[in-house]
C-alpha positions as CSV (number, residue, x, y, z in Angstrom):
1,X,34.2,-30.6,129.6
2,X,37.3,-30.1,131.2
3,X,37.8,-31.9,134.8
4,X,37.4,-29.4,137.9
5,X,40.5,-28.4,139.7
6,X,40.6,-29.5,143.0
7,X,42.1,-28.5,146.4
8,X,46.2,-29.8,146.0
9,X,46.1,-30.9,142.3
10,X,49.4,-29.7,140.8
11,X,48.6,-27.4,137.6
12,X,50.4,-28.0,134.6
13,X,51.1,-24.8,132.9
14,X,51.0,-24.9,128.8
15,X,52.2,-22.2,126.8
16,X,51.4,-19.9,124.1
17,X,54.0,-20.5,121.0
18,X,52.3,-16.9,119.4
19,X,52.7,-15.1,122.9
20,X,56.2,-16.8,123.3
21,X,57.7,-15.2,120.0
22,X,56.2,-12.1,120.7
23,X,57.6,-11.6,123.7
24,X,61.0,-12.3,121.9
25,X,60.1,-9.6,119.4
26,X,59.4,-7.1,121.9
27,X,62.8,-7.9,124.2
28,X,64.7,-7.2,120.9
29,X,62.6,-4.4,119.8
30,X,63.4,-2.9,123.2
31,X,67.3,-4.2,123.4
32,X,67.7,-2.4,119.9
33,X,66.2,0.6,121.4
34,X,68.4,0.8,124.1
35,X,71.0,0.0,122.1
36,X,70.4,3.1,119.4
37,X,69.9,5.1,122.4
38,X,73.5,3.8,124.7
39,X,75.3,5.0,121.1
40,X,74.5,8.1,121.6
41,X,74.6,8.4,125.6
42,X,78.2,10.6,125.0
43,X,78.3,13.7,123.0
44,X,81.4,14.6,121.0
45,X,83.3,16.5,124.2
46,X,82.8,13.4,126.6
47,X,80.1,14.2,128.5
48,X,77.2,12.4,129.6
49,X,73.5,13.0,127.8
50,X,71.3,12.3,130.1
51,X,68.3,12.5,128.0
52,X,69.4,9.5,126.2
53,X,71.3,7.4,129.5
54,X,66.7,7.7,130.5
55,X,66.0,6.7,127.2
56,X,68.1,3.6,127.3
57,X,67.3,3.1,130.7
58,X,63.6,3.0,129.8
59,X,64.0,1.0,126.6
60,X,65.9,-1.8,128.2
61,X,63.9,-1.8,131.8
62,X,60.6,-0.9,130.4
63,X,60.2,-2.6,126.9
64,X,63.2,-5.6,126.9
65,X,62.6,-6.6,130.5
66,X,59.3,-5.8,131.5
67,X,57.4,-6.0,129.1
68,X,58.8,-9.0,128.1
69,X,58.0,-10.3,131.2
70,X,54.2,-9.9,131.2
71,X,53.6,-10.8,127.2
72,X,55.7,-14.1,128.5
73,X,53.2,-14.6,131.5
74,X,50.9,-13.8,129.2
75,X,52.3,-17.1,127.1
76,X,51.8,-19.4,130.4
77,X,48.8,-20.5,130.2
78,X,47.1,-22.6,133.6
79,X,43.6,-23.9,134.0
80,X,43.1,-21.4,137.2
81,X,42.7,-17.6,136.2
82,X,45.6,-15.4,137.0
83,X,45.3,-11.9,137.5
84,X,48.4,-9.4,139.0
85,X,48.3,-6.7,141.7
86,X,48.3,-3.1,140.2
87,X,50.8,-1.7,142.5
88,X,53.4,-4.7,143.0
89,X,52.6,-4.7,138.7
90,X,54.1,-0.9,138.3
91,X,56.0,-1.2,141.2
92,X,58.4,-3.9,139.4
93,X,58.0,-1.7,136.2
94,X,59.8,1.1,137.9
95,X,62.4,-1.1,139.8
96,X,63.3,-2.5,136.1
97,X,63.9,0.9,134.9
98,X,65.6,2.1,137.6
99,X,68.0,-0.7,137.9
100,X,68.5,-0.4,134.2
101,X,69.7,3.1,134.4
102,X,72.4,2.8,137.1
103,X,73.5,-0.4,135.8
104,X,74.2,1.8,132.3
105,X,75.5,5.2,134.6
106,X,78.1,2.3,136.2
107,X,79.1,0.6,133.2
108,X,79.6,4.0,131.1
109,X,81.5,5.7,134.3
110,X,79.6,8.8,133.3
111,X,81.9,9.9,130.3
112,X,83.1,6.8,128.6
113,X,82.9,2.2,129.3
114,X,84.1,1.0,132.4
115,X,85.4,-2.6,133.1
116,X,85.0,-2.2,137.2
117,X,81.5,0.2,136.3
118,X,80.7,-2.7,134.1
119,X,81.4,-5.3,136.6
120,X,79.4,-3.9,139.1
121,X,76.7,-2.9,136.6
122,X,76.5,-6.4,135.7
123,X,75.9,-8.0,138.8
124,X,73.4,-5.0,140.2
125,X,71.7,-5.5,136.5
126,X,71.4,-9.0,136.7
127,X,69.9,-9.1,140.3
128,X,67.9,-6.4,139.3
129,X,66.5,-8.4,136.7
130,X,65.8,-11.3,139.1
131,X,63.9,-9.0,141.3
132,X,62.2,-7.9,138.8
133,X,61.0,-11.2,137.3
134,X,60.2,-13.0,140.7
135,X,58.5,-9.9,141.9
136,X,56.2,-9.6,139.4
137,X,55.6,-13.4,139.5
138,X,54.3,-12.5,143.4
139,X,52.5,-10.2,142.5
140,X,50.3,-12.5,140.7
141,X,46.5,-13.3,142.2
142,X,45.1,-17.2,141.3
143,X,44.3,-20.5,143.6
144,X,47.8,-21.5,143.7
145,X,50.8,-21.7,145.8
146,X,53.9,-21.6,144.2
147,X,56.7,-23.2,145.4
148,X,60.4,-22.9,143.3
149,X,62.8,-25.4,142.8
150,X,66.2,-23.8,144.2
151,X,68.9,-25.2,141.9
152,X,66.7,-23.6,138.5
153,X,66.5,-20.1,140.4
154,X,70.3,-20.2,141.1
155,X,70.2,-20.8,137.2
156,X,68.1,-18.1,136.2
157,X,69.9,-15.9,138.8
158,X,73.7,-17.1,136.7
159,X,71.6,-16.4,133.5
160,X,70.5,-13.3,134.5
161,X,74.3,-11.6,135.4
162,X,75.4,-13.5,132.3
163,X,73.1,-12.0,130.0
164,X,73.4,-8.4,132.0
165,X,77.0,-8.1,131.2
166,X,76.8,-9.0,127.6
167,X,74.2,-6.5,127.2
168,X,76.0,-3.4,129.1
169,X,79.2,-4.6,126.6
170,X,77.2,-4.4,123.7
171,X,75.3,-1.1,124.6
172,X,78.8,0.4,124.8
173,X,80.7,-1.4,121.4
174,X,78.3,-1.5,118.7
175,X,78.0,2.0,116.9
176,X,76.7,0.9,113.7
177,X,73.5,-0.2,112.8
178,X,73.9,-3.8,111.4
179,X,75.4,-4.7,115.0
180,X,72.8,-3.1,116.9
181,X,70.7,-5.7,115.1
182,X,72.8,-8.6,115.9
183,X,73.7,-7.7,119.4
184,X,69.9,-6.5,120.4
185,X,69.3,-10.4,118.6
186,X,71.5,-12.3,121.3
187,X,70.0,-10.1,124.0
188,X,66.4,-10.6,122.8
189,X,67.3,-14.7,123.5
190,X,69.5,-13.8,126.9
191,X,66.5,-12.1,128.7
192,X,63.6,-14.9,126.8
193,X,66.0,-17.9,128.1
194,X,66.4,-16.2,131.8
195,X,63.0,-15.5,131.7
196,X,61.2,-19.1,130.3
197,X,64.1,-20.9,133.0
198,X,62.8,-18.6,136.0
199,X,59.3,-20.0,135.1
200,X,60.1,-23.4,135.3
201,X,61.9,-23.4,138.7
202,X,58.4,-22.3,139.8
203,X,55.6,-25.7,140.9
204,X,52.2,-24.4,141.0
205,X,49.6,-25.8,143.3
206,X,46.0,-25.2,143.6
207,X,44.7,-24.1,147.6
208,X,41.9,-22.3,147.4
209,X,38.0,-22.9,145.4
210,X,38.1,-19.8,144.0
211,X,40.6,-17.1,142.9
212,X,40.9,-13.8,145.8
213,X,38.9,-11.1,144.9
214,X,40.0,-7.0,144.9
215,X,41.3,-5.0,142.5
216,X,43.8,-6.6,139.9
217,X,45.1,-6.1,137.0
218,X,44.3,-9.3,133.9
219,X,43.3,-10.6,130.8
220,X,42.5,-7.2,128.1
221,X,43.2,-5.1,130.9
222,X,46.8,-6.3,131.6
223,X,47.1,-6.4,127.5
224,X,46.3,-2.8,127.5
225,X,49.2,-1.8,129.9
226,X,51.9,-4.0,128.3
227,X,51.2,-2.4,124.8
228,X,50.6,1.0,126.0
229,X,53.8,1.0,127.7
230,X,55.4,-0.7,125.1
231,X,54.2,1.3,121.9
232,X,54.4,4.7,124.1
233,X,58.3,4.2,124.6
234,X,59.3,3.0,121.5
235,X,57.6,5.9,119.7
236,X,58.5,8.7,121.8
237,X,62.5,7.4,122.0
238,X,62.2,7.3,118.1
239,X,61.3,10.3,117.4
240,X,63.6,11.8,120.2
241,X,66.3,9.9,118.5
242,X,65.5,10.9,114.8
243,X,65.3,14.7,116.1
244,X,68.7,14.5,117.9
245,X,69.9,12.7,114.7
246,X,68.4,16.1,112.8
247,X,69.9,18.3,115.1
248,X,73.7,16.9,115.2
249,X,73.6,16.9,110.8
250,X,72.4,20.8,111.0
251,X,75.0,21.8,112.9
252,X,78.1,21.7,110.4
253,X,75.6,22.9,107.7
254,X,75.0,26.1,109.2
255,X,78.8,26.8,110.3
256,X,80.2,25.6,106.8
257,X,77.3,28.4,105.3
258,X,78.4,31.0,107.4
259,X,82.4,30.1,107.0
């Protein structure tokens, strides 16, 4: 049997190698996504389509980021359970979209790539990020106090802008396919490494007998919101990609019939 946790022992996290390159898979799934999606953000005139500047936004917040996040936290493994907070839990869902989508509106300057937009929507992306990841480590629920080391935060924080601006670059200069791949690749690693570093700046210690008890979020039932949002987004931005896709073929079909 294992030995009881006691009041002040220092848990020692172990991790999930399965969970861990899942969570890669899904960050690139979702980088590609946004990606596909930031291609087609300007239509032939110049101007913005939103439809797809939500889609990326959602993408790249939702699946690359977030959901990352949680399959990750899913990978660290204590011997306390851990359970999250519903609201703080969809609370730093939104903010991850949200942050996602002005970072893209800033870098793309509304009709075409930015350097100061992209600047800017680095640093706001990157933060954003941050939040994103150290708020949905408070909002989780076990018998331990977390303390973080400051130096491996300021890292992950560095990471984090890094790994921003390369992806807003990329979501603006790779138009073809085999590109997407390799740039939603390095992205996929960018958000894993800021991600697995945040983690370890973080010391866990136990305080309490027993975990706090109320409504939370854990184990199949935290599964269940990861995938769902995860499987919901990527199929609904395919197909509204493929039918765009449709769409923008027809058109010089039908004028070339009727010229």
């Amino acid at each position: 049997m294992p030995n009881p946790i006691v009041i002040g022992q220092v848990l020692t996290p172990q991790y999930s190698p399965g969970l861990i390159a899942l969570s890669y898979f899904v960050s690139f799934a979702g980088s590609l996504t946004a990606l596909m999606c930031a291609s087609r953000m300007f239509r032939a005139e110049g101007r913005a389509r939103l439809s797809m500047l939500a889609c990326a936004a959602v993408a790249l917040g939702g699946v690359g980021i977030w959901s990352m996040h949680f399959i990750g936290m899913l990978a660290y493994q204590l011997p306390v359970r851990i359970v999250y907070e519903p609201v703080l839990t969809i609370a730093s869902l939104l903010a991850a979209v949200v942050i996602s989508g002005i970072a893209l509106h800033l870098a793309g300057g509304a009709r075409r790539f930015s350097r100061p937009g992209w600047l800017a929507g680095s640093v706001l992306a990157g933060l954003g990020v941050c939040v994103m990841h150290y708020g949905g480590m408070y909002a989780m629920r076990l018998r331990a106090a977390m303390e973080f080391d400051p130096g491996i935060v300021a890292l992950s924080v560095g990471i984090a802008i890094t790994a921003a601006a390369a992806a807003l670059w990329l979501a603006f200069h790779t138009n073809n396919l085999p590109r997407q791949i390799g740039a939603a690749a390095v992205m996929g690693v960018a958000v894993c490494t800021m991600h697995y570093v945040g983690m370890s700046a973080a010391t866990m210690a136990c305080i309490a007998p027993a975990a706090a008890s109320g409504m939370t979020l854990g184990g199949s039932d935290l599964v269940l919101v990861v995938f769902g949002v995860v499987g919901l987004v990527l199929l609904s931005i395919f197909w509204l990609i493929t039918d765009l896709d449709t769409n923008t073929r027809a058109v010089p079909l039908v004028v070339a019939r009727r010229a």
